[in-house]
C-alpha positions as CSV (number, residue, x, y, z in Angstrom):
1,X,-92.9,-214.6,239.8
2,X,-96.2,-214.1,240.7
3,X,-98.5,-217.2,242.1
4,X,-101.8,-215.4,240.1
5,X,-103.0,-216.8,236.7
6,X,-103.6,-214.9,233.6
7,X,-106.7,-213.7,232.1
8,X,-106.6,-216.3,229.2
9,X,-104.6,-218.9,230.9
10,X,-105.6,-222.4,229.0
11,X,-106.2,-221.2,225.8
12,X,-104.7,-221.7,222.2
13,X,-103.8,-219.5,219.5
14,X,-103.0,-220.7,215.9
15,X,-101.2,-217.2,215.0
16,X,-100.5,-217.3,211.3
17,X,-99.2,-213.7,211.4
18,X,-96.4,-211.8,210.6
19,X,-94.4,-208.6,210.5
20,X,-96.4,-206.2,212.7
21,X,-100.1,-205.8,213.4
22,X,-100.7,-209.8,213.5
23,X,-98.0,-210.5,216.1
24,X,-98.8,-207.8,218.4
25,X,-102.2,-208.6,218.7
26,X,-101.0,-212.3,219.4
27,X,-97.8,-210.9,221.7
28,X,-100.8,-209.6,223.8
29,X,-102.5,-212.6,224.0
30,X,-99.4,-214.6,225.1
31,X,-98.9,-212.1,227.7
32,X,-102.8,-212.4,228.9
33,X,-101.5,-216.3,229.4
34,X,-102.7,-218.1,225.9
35,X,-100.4,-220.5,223.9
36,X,-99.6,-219.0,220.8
37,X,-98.1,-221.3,218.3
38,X,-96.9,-219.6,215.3
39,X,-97.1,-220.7,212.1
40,X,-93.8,-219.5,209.6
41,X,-92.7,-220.1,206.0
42,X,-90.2,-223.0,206.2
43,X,-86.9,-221.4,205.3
44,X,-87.6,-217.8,205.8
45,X,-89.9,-217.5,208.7
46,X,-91.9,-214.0,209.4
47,X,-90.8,-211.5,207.2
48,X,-89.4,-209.5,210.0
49,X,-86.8,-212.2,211.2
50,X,-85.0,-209.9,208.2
51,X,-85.8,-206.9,209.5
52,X,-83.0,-204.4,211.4
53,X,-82.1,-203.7,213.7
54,X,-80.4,-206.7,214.7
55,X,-79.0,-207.4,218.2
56,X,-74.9,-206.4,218.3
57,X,-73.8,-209.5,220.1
58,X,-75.9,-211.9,217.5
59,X,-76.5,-210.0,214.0
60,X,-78.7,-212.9,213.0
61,X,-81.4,-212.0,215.5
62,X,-83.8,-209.5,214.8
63,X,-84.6,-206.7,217.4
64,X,-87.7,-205.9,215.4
65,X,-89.0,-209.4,215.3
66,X,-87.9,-209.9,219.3
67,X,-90.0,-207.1,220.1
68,X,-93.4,-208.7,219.0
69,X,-93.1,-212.5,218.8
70,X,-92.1,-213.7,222.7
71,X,-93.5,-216.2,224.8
72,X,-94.7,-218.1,221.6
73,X,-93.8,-221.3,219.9
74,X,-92.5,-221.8,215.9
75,X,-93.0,-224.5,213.4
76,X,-92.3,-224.4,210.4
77,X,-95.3,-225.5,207.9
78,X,-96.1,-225.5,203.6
79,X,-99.8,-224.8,204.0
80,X,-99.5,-226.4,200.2
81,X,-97.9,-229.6,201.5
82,X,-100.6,-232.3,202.7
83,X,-98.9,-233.7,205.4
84,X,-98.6,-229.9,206.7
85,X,-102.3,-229.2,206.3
86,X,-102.8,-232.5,207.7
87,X,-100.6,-231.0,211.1
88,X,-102.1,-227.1,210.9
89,X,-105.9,-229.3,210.8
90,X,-105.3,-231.3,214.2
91,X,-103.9,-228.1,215.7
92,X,-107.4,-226.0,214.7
93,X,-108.9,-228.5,216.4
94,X,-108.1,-228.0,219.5
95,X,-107.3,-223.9,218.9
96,X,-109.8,-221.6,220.8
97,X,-108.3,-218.8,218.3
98,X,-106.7,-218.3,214.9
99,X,-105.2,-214.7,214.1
100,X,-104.1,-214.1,210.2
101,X,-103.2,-211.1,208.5
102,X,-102.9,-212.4,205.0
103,X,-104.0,-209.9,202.6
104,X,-108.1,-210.8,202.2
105,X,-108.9,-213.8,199.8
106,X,-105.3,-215.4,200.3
107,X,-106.9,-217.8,203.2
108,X,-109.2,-219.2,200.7
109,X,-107.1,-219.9,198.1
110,X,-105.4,-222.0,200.4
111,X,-108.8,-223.8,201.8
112,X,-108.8,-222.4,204.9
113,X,-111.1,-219.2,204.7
114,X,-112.6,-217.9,207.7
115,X,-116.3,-218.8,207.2
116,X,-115.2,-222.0,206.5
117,X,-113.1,-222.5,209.4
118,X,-116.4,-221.3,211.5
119,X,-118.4,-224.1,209.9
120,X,-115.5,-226.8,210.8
121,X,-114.6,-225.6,214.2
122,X,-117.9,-223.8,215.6
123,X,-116.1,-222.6,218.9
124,X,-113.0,-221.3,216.7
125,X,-112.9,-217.4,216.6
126,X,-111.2,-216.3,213.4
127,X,-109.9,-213.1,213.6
128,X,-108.5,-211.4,210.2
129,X,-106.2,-208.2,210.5
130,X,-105.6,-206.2,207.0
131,X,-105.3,-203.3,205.5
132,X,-108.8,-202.3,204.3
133,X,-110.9,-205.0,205.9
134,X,-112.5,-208.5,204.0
135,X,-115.0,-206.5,202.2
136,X,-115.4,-203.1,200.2
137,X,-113.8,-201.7,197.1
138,X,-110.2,-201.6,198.2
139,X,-110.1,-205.0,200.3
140,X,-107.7,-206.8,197.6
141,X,-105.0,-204.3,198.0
142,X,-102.0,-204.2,199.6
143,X,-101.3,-202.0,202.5
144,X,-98.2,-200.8,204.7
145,X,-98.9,-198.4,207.8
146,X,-97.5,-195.3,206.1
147,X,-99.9,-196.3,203.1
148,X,-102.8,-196.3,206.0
149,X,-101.5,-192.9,207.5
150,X,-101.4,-191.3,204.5
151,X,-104.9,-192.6,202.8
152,X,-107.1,-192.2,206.4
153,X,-106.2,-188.6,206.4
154,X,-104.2,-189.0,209.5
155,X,-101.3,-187.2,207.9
156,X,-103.2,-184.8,206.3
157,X,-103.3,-183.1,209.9
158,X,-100.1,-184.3,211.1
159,X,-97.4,-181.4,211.9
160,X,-97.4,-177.2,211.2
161,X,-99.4,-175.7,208.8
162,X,-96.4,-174.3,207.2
163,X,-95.3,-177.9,206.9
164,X,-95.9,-181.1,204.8
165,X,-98.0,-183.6,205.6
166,X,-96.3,-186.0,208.3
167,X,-96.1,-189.5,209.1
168,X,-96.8,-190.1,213.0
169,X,-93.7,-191.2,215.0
170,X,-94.7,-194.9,215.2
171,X,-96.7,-197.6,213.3
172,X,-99.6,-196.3,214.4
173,X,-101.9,-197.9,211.8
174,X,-100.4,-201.5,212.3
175,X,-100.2,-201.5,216.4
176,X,-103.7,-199.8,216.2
177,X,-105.0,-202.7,214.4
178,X,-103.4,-204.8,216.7
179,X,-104.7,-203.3,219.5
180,X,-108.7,-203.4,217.8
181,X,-107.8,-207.0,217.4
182,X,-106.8,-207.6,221.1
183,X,-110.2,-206.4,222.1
184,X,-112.4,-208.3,219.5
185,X,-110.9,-211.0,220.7
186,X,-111.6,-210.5,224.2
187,X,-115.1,-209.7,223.1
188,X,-115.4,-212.7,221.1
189,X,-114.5,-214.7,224.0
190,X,-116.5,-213.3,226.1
191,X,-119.2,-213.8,224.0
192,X,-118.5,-217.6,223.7
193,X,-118.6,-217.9,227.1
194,X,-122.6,-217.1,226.7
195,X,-123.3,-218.6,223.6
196,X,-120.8,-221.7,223.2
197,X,-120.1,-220.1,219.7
198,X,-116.9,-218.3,218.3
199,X,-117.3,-216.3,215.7
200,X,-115.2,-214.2,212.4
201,X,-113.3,-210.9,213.2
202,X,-112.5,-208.3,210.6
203,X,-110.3,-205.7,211.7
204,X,-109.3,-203.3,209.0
205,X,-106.1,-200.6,209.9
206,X,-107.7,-198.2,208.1
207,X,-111.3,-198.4,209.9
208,X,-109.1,-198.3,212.8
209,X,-107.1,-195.1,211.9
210,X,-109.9,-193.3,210.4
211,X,-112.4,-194.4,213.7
212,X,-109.4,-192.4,216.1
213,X,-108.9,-189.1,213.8
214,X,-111.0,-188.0,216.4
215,X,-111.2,-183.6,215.7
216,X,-110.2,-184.0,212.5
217,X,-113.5,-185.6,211.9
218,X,-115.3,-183.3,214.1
219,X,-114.9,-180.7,211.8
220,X,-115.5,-182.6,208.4
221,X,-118.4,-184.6,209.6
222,X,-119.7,-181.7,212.1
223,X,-118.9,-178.5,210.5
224,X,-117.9,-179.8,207.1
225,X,-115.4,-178.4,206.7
226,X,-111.6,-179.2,205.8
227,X,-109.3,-180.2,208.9
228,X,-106.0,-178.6,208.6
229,X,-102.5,-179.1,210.6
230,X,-102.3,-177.0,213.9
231,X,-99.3,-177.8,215.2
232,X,-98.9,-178.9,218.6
233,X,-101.8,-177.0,219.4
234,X,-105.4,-178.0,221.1
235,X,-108.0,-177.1,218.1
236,X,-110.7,-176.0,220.9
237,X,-108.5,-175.6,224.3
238,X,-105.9,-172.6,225.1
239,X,-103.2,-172.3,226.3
240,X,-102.7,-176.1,225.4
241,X,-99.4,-176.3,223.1
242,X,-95.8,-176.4,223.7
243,X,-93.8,-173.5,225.3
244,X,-90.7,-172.2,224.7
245,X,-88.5,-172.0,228.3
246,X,-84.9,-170.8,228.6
247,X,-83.2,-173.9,227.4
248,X,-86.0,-175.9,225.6
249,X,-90.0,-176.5,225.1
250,X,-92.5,-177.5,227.7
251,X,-96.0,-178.6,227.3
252,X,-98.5,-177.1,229.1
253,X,-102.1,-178.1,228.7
254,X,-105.1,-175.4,230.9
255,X,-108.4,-177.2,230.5
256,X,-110.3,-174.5,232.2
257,X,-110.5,-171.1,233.4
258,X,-109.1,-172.6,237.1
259,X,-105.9,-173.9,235.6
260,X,-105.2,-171.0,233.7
261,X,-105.0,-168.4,236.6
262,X,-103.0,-170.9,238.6
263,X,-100.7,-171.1,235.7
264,X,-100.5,-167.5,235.6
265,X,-100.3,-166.8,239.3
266,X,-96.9,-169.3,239.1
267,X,-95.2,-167.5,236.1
268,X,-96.1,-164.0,237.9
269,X,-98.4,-162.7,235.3
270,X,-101.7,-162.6,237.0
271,X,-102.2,-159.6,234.9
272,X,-102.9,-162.2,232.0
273,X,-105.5,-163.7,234.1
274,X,-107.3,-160.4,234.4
275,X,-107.0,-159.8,230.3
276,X,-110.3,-159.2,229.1
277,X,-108.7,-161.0,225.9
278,X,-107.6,-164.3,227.9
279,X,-110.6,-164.4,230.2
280,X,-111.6,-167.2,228.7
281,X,-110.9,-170.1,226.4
282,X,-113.2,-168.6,223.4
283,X,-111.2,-165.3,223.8
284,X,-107.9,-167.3,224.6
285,X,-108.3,-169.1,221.3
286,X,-109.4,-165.9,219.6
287,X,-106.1,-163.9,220.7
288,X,-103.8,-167.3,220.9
289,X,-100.8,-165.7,219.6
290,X,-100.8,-162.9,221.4
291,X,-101.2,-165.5,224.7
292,X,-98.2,-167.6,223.5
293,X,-95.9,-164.8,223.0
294,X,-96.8,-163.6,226.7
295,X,-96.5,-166.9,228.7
296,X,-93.1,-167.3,226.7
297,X,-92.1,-164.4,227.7
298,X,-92.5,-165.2,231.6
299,X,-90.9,-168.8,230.7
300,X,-87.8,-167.2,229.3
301,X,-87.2,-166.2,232.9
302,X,-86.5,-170.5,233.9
303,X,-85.1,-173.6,232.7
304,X,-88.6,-176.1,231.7
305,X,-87.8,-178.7,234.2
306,X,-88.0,-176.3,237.0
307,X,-91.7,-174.9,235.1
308,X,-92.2,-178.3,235.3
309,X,-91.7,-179.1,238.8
310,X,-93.5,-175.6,240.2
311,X,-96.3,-176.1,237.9
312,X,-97.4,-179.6,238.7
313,X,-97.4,-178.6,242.4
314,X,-100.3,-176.1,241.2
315,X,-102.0,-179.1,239.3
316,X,-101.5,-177.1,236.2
317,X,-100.5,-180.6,233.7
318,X,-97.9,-179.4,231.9
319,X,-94.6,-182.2,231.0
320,X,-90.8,-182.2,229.1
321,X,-91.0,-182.8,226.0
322,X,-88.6,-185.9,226.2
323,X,-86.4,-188.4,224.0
324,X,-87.6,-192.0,224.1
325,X,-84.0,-192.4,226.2
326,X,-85.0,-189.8,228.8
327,X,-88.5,-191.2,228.9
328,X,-87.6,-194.7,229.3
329,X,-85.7,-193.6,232.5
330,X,-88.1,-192.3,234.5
331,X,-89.1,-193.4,237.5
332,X,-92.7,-193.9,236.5
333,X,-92.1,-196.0,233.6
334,X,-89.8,-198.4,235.1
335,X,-92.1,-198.1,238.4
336,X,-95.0,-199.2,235.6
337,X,-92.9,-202.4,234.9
338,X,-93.0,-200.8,231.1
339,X,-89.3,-201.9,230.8
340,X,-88.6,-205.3,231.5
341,X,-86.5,-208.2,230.7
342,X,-87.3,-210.6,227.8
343,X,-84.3,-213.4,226.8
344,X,-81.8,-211.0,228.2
345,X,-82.8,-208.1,226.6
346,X,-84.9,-204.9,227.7
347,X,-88.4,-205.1,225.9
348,X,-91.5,-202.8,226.5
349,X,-94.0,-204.3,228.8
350,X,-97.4,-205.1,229.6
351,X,-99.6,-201.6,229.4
352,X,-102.2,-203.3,231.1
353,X,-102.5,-204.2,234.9
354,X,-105.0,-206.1,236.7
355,X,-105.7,-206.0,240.6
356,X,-106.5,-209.9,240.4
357,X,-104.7,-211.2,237.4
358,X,-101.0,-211.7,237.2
359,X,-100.0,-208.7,234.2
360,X,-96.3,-209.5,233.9
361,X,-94.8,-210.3,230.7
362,X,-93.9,-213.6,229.8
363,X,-90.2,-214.3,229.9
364,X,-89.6,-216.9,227.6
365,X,-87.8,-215.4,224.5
366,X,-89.2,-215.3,221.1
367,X,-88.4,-218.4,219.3
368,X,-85.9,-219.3,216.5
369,X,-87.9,-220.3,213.2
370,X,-89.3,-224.1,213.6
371,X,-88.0,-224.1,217.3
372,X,-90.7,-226.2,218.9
373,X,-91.5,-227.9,215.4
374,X,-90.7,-231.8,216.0
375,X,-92.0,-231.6,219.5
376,X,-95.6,-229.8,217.7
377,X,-95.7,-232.6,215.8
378,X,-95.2,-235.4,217.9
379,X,-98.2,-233.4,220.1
380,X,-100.6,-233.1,217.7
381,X,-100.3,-235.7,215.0
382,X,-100.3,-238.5,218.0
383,X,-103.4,-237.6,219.1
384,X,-105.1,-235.8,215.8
């Protein structure tokens, strides 16, 4: 275990998440070293304690929830039961931070909305995380990440133009938010530190989606004009796709002129190179077929992993296309610490390292529902 601290060592979080985008933002801040205290429905807990897949050797523990909820604590609280809002008050109190994701106007129906909790607790940050943010025309509704993908236009350029619109491979929309959330925070903080004043957060998953759509909005707020699925394509950079080799697809990605003749000096077609139609990446993208079915053709001649390998030794990026099993083998990941050890089970790690700051995970497990409730109470009804 390392002797250095944590970036946020000291600090508490009041996390009145749940399911996805709410608990990874606050799984991040328990791994930056705050004390995150989570508040559950008495009975039921997060939603996600439901949620498979469940671990083989215990069927009543959810692999979902384990994923996003360790190193924090659990009670149990009715935030319509006095004594309980009595409890969640004293712990505000002393809270640096409270994180909620209830859909926008819930928190004040139950007395505790954020501008209000501001006025109690000036040096509280409030951060909010839902689907369309605390204000606007759609800010009452509900939202899922698959509701977010579709409506941002994120899977409106998502897969092969002779395919449907696609859903991206992950909860992009809810870790996204997350993420914005992690960094608000961290600005908030920051900010604090200056001013002695916290402050409300509103992170919306769609203003986060629709901020990253990135060349999709390049053409409708440049050019505008529609965006449209490519593929695995570059929209502006060629060759920069997937190839097929002998045995399966590599990704190869030439980001100049340089690259290119490497890469075709290495497959032993340097007549490609000297093509008036590839010489360069205007005239690349204007004859890209014709490209594609040339490089395949020299890749036919060798498995990818050996394109791979002779490839990266010219500096040309290229990389397997791989399962998550293959990927969470390699050397670099587990070099990266990106699979580590959480209650006995393998959990992604910390993405973020520090030079000075100790970036490892916290090990303690995530907690059963209303774990560390008496011993909450007994902390901060004795000395609310």
């Amino acid at each position: 275990m390392s002797n250095q601290k944590r970036p946020f060592e000291g600090l508490t979080v009041v996390d009145l998440t749940r399911v996805l985008s709410g608990p990874f933002c606050t799984m991040m801040l328990a791994d930056h070293g705050e004390r995150v205290i989570k508040v559950e429905r008495p009975g039921t807990g997060d939603d996600s304690r439901s949620f498979g897949p469940f671990f083989p050797e215990d069927e009543s523990r959810s692999v979902y929830f384990h994923f996003v909820n360790r190193g924090k604590e659990s009670i149990a609280l009715n935030l319509k039961d006095d004594d309980d809002r009595a409890l969640l008050d004293a712990m505000l109190e002393k809270a640096d931070i409270v994180v909620e994701n209830f859909r926008p106007g819930t928190m004040a129906k139950l007395g505790y909305a954020p501008e209000d909790l501001r006025k109690r607790y000036p040096k509280l940050i409030v951060c909010s995380i839902s689907g369309f943010g605390q204000s606007g025309p759609l800010s009452k509704l509900p939202a899922y990440d698959t509701v977010i993908q579709a409506m941002s236009g994120l899977m409106s350029v998502t897969g092969f133009p002779d395919g449907p619109p696609t859903r991206v491979g992950t909860s992009i929309a809810d870790l996204g938010a997350g993420l914005f959330a992690f960094a608000s925070i961290s600005a908030a903080l920051a900010a604090r530190e200056r001013t002695g004043q916290g402050t409300t957060v509103d992170v919306a998953m769609l203003d986060g989606i629709f901020s990253l759509l990135e060349h999709g909005l390049m053409d409708t707020l440049a050019e505008h004009k529609e965006a449209t699925r490519i593929g695995n394509r570059h929209p502006s950079i060629c060759p920069f796709d997937t190839f097929a080799c002998s045995d399966r697809e590599l990704v190869i990605c030439c980001g100049n002129d340089h690259l290119f003749t490497e890469m075709c000096e290495e497959m032993g077609c340097s007549d490609m190179a000297q093509d008036d139609r590839f010489s360069s990446n205007e005239k690349r993208l204007e004859n890209i077929d014709a490209l594609k079915t040339g490089m395949e053709a020299a890749l036919a001649g060798d498995v990818a992993a050996k394109w791979q390998e002779r490839l990266q030794a010219r500096g040309v990026p290229c990389g397997l296309i791989n399962t998550i099993m293959e990927s969470r083998s390699m050397p670099q990941i587990l070099s990266r610490d990106l699979v580590v050890d959480s209650g006995g089970h393998d959990v992604p790690g910390n993405a973020i390292k520090y030079g000075e700051w100790d970036d490892s995970i916290t090990p303690i497990k995530p907690p059963l529902l209303d774990e560390q409730g008496q011993a909450l109470r007994d902390e901060f009804m004795k000395n609310s």
